[in-house]
N, CA, C and O atoms as CSV, one atom per row, in Angstrom:
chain,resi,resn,atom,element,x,y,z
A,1,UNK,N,N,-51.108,-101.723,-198.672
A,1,UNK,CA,C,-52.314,-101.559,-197.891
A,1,UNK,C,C,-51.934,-101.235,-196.441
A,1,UNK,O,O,-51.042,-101.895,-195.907
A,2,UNK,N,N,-52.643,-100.127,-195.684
A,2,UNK,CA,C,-52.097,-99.736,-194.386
A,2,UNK,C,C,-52.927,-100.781,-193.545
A,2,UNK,O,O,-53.885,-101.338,-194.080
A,3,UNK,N,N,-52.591,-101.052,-192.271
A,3,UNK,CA,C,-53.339,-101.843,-191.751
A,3,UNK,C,C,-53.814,-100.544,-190.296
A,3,UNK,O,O,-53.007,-99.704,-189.900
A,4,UNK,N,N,-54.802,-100.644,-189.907
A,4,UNK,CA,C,-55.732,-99.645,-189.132
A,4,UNK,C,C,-54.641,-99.472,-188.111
A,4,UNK,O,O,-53.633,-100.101,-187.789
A,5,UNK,N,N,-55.344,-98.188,-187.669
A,5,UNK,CA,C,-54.794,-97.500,-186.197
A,5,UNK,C,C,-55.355,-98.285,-185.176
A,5,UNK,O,O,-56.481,-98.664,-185.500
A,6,UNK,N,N,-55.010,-98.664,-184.093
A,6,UNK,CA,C,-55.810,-99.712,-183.113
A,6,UNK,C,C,-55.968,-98.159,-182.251
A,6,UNK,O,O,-55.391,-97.120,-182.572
A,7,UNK,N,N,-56.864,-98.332,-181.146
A,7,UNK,CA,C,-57.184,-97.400,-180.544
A,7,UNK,C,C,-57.626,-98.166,-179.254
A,7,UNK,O,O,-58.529,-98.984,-179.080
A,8,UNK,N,N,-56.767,-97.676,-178.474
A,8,UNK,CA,C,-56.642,-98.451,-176.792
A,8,UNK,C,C,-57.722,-97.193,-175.989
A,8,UNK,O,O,-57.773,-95.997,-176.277
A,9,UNK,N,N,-58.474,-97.891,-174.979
A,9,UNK,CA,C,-59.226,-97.525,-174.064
A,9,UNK,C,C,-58.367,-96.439,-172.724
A,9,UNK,O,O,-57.292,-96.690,-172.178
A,10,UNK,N,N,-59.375,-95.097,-172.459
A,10,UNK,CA,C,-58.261,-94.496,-171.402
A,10,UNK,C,C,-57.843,-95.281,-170.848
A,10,UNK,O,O,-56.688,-95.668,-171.027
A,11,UNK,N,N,-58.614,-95.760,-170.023
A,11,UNK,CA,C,-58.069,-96.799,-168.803
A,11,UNK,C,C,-56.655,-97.668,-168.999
A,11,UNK,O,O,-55.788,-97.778,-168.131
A,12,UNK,N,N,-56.619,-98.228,-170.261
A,12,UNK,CA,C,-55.430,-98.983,-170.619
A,12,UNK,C,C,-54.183,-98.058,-170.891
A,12,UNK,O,O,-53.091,-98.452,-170.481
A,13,UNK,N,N,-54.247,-97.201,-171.365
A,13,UNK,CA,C,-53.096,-96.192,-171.441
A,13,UNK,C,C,-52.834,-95.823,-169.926
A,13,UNK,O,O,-51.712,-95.849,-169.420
A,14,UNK,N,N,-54.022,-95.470,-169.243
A,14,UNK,CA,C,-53.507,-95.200,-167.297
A,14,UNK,C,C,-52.564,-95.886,-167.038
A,14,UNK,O,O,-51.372,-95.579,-167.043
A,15,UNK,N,N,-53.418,-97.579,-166.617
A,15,UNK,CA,C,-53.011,-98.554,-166.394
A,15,UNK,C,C,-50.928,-98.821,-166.979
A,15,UNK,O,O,-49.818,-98.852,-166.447
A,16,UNK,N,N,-51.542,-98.943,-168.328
A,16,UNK,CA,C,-49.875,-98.907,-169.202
A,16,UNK,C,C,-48.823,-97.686,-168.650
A,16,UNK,O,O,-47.619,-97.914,-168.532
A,17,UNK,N,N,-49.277,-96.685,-168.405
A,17,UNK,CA,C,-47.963,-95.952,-167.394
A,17,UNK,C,C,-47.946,-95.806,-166.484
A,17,UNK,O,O,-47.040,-95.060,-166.114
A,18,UNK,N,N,-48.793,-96.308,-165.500
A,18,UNK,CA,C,-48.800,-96.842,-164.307
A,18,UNK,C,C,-47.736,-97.932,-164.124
A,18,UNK,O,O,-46.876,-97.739,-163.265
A,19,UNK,N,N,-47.717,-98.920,-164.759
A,19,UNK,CA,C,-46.772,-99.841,-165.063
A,19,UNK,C,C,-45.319,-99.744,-165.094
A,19,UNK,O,O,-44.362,-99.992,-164.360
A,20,UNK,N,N,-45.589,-99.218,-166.409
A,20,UNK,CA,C,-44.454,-98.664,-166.579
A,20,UNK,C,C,-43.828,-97.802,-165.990
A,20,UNK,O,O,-42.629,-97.919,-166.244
A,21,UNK,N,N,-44.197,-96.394,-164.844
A,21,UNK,CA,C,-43.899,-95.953,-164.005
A,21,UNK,C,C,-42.824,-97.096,-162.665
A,21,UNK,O,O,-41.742,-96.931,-162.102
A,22,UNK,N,N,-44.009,-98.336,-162.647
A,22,UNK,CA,C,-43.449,-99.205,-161.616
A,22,UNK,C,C,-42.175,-99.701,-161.890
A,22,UNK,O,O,-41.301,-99.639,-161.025
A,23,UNK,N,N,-41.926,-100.275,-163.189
A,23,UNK,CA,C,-41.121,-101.135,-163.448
A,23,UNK,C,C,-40.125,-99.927,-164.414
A,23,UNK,O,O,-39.289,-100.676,-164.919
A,24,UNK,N,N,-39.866,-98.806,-164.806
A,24,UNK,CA,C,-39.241,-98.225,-165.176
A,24,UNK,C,C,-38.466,-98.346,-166.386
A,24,UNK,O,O,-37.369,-97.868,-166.676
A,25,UNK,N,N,-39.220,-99.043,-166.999
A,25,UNK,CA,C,-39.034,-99.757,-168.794
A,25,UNK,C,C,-39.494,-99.577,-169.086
A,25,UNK,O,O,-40.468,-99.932,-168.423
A,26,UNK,N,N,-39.993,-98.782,-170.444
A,26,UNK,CA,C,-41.225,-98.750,-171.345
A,26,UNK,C,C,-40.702,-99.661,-172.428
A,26,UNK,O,O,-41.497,-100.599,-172.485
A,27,UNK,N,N,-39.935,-99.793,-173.134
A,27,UNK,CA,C,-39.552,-101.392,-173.862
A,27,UNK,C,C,-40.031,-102.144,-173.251
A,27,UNK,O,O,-40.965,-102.653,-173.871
A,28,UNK,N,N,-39.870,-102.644,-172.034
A,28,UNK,CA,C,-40.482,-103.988,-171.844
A,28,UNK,C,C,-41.563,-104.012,-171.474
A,28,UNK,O,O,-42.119,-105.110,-171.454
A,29,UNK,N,N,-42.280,-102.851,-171.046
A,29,UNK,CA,C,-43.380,-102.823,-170.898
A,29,UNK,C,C,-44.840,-102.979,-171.964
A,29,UNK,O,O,-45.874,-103.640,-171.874
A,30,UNK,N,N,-44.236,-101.889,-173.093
A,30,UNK,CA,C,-44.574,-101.642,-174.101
A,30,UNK,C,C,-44.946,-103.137,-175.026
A,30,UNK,O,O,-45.922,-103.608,-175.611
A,31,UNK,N,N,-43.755,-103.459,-174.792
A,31,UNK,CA,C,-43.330,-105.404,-175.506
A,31,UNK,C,C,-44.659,-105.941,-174.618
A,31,UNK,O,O,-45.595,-106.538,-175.148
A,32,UNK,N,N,-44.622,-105.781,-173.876
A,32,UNK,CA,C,-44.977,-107.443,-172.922
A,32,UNK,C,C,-46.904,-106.823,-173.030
A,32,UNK,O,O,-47.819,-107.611,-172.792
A,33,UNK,N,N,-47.074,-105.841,-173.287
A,33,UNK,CA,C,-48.453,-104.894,-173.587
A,33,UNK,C,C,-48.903,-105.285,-175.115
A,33,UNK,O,O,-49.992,-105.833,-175.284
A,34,UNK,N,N,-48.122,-105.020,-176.123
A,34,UNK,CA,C,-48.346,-105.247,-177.135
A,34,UNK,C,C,-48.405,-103.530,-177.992
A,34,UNK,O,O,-48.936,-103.106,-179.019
A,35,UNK,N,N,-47.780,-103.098,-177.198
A,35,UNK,CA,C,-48.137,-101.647,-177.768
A,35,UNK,C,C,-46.967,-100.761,-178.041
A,35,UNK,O,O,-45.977,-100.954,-177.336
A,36,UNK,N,N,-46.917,-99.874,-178.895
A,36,UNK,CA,C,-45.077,-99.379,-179.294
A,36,UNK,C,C,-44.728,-98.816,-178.499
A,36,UNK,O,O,-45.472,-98.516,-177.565
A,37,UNK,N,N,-43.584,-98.487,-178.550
A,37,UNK,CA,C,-42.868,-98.111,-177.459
A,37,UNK,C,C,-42.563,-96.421,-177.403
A,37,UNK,O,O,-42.168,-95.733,-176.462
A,38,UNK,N,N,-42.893,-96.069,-178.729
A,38,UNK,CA,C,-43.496,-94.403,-179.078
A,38,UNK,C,C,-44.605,-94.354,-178.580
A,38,UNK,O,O,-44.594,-93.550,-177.648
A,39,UNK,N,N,-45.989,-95.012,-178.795
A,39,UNK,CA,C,-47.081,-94.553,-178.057
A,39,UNK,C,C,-47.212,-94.810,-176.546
A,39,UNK,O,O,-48.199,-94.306,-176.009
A,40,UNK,N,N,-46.303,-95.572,-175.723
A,40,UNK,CA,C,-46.525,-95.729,-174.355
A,40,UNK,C,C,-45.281,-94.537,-174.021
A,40,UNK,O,O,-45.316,-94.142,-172.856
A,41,UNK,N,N,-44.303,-93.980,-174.801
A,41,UNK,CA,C,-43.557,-93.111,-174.298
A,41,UNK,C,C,-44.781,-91.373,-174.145
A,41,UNK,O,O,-44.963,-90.589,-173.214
A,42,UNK,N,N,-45.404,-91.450,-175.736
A,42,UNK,CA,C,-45.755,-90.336,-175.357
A,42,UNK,C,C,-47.446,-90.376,-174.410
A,42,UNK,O,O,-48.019,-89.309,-174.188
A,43,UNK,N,N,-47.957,-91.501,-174.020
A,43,UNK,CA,C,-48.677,-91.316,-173.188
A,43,UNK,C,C,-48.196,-90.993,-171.420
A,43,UNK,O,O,-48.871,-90.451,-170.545
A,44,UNK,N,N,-46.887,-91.517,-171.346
A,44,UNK,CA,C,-46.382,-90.957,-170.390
A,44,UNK,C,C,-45.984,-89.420,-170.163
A,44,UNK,O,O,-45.916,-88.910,-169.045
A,45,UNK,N,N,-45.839,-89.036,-170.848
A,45,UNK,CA,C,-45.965,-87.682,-171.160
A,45,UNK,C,C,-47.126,-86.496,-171.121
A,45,UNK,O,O,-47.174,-85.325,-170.743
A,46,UNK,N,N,-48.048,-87.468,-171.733
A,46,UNK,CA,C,-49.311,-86.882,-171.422
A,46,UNK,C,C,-49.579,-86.411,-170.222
A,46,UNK,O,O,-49.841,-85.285,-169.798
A,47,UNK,N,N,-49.438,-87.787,-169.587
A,47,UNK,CA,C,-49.839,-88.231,-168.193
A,47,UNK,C,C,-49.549,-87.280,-167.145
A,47,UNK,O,O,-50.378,-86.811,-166.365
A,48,UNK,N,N,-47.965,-86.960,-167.194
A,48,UNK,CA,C,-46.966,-86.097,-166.468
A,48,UNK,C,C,-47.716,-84.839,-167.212
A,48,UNK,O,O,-47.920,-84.208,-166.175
A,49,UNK,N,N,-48.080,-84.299,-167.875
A,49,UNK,CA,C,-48.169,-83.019,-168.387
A,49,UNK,C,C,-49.982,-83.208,-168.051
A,49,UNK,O,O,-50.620,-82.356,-168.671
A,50,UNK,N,N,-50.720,-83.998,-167.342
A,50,UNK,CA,C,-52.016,-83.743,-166.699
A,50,UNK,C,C,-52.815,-84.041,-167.607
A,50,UNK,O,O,-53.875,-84.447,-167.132
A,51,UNK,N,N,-52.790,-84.024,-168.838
A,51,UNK,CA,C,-53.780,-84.715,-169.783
A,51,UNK,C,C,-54.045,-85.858,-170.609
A,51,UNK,O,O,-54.486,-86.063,-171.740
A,52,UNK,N,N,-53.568,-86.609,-169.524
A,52,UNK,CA,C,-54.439,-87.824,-169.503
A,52,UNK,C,C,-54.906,-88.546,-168.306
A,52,UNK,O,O,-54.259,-89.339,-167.621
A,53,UNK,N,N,-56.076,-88.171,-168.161
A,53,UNK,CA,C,-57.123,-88.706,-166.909
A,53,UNK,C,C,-58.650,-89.305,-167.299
A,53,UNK,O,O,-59.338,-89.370,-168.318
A,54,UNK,N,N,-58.737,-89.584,-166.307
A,54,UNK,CA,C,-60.335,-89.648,-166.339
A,54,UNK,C,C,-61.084,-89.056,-166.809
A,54,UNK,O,O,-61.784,-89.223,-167.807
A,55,UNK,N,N,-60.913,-87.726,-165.571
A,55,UNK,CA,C,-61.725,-86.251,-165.622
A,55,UNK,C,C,-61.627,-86.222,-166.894
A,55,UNK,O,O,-62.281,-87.108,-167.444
A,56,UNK,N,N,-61.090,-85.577,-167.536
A,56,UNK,CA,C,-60.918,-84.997,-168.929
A,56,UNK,C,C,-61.679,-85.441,-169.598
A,56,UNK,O,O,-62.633,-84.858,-170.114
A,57,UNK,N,N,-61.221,-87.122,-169.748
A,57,UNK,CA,C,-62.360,-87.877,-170.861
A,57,UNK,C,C,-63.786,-87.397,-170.597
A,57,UNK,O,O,-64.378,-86.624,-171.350
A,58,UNK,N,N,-64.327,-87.942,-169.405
A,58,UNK,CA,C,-66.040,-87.607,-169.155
A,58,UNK,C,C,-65.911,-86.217,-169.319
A,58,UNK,O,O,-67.039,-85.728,-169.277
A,59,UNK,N,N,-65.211,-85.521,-169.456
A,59,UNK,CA,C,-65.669,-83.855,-169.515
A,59,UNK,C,C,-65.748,-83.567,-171.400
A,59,UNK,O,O,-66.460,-82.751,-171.986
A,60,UNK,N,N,-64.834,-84.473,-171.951
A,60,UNK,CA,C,-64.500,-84.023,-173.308
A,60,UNK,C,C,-65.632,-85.181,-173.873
A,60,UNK,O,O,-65.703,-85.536,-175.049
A,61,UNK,N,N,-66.318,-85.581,-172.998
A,61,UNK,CA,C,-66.757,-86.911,-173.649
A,61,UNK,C,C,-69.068,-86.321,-173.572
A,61,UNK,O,O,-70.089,-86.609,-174.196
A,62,UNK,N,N,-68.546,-85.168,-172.046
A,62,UNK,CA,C,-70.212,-85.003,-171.936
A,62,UNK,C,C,-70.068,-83.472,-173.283
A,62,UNK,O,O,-71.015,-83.248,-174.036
A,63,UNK,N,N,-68.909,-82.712,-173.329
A,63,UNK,CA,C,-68.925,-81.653,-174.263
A,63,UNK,C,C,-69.100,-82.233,-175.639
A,63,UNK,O,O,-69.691,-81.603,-176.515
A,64,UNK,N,N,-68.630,-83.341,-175.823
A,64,UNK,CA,C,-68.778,-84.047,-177.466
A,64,UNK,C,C,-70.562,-84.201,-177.352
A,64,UNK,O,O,-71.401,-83.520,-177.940
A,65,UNK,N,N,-70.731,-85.083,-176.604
A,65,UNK,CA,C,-72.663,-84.869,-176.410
A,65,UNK,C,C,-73.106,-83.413,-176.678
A,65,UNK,O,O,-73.896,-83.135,-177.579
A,66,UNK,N,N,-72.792,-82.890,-176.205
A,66,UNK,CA,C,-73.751,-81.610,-175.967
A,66,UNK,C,C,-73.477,-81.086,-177.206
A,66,UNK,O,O,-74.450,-80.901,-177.937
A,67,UNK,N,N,-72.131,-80.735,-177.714
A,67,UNK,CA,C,-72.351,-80.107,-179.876
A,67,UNK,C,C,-73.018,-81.259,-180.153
A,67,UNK,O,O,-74.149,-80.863,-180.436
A,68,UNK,N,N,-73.006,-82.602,-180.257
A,68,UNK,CA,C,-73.889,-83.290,-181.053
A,68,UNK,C,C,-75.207,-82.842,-180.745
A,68,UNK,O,O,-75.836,-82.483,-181.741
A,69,UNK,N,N,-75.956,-82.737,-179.387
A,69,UNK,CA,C,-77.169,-82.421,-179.381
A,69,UNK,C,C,-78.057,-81.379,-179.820
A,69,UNK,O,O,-79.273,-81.337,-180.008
A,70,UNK,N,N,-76.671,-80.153,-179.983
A,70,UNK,CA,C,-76.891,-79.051,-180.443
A,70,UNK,C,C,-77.520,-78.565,-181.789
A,70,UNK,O,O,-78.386,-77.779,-182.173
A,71,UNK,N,N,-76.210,-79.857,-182.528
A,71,UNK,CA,C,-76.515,-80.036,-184.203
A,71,UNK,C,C,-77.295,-80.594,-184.461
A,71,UNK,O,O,-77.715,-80.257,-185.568
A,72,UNK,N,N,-78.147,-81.849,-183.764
A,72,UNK,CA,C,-79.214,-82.126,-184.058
A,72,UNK,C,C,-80.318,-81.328,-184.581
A,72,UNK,O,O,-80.823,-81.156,-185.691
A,73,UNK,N,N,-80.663,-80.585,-182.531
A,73,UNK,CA,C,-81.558,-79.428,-182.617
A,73,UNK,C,C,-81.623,-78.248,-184.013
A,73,UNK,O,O,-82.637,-77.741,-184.493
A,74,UNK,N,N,-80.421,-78.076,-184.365
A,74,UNK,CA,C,-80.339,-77.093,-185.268
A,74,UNK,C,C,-80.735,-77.723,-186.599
A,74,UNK,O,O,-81.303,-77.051,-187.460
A,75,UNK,N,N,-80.407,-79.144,-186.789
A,75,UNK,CA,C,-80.559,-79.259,-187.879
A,75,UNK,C,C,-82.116,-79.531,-187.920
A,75,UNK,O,O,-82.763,-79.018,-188.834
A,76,UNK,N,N,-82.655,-80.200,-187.110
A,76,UNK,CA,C,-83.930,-80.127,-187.066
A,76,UNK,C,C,-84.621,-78.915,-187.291
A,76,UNK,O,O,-85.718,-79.040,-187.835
A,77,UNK,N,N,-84.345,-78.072,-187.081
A,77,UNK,CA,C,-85.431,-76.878,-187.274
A,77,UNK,C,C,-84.992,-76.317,-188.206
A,77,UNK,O,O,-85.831,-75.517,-188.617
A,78,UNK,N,N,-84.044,-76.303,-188.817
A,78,UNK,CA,C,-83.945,-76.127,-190.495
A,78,UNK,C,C,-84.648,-76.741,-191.401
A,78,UNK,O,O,-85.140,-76.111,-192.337
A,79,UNK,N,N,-84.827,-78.276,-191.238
A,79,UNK,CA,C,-85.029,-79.117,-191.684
A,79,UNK,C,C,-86.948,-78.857,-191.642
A,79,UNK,O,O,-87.724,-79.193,-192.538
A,80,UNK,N,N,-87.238,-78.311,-190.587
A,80,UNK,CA,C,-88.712,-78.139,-189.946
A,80,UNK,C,C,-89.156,-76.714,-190.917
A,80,UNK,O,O,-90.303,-76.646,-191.359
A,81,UNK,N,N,-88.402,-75.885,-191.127
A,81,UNK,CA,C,-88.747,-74.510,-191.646
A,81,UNK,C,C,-89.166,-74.674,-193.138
A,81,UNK,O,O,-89.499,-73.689,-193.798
C-alpha cells in the first residue's frame, strides 16, 4: 500500500530554502523540517531558476479560476440548449 504524497504550502517550500540557503545544509535542514532531502534540493532549484514565488502561484492560481469559470459557462449553455 503506497502511503500519500504530502503536499507542502508555497510559503513552506520559500521559507525551507530560505533556510537552508542560511545554514547551507539541506540534510539538516531537510531532517530537522521533516521533508526529503530530494524535494528541498529540487525546490532550491526551482527557486534559483525563478519559479518558485509568490507571483506565480496567484497568477497560476487566478488562471486556474478563470478555465474553471470558463468550463462552467460552457458547460452551462450546453447543458441550457
Amino acid at each position: 500500500m503506497e502511503t500519500p504524497r504530502k503536499r507542502w504550502p508555497l510559503e513552506f517550500k520559500i521559507c525551507a530554502v530560505t533556510i537552508s540557503n542560511q545554514y547551507k545544509s539541506v540534510h539538516r535542514v531537510a531532517q530537522e523540517l521533516g521533508v526529503s532531502k530530494n524535494s528541498l534540493q529540487h525546490w532550491k532549484k526551482l527557486f534559483k531558476d525563478g519559479k518558485l514565488t509568490l507571483h506565480e502561484s496567484s497568477d497560476s492560481y487566478k488562471n486556474r479560476k478563470e478555465i474553471l469559470r470558463k468550463k462552467k459557462n460552457k458547460n452551462q449553455r450546453s447543458y441550457n440548449s
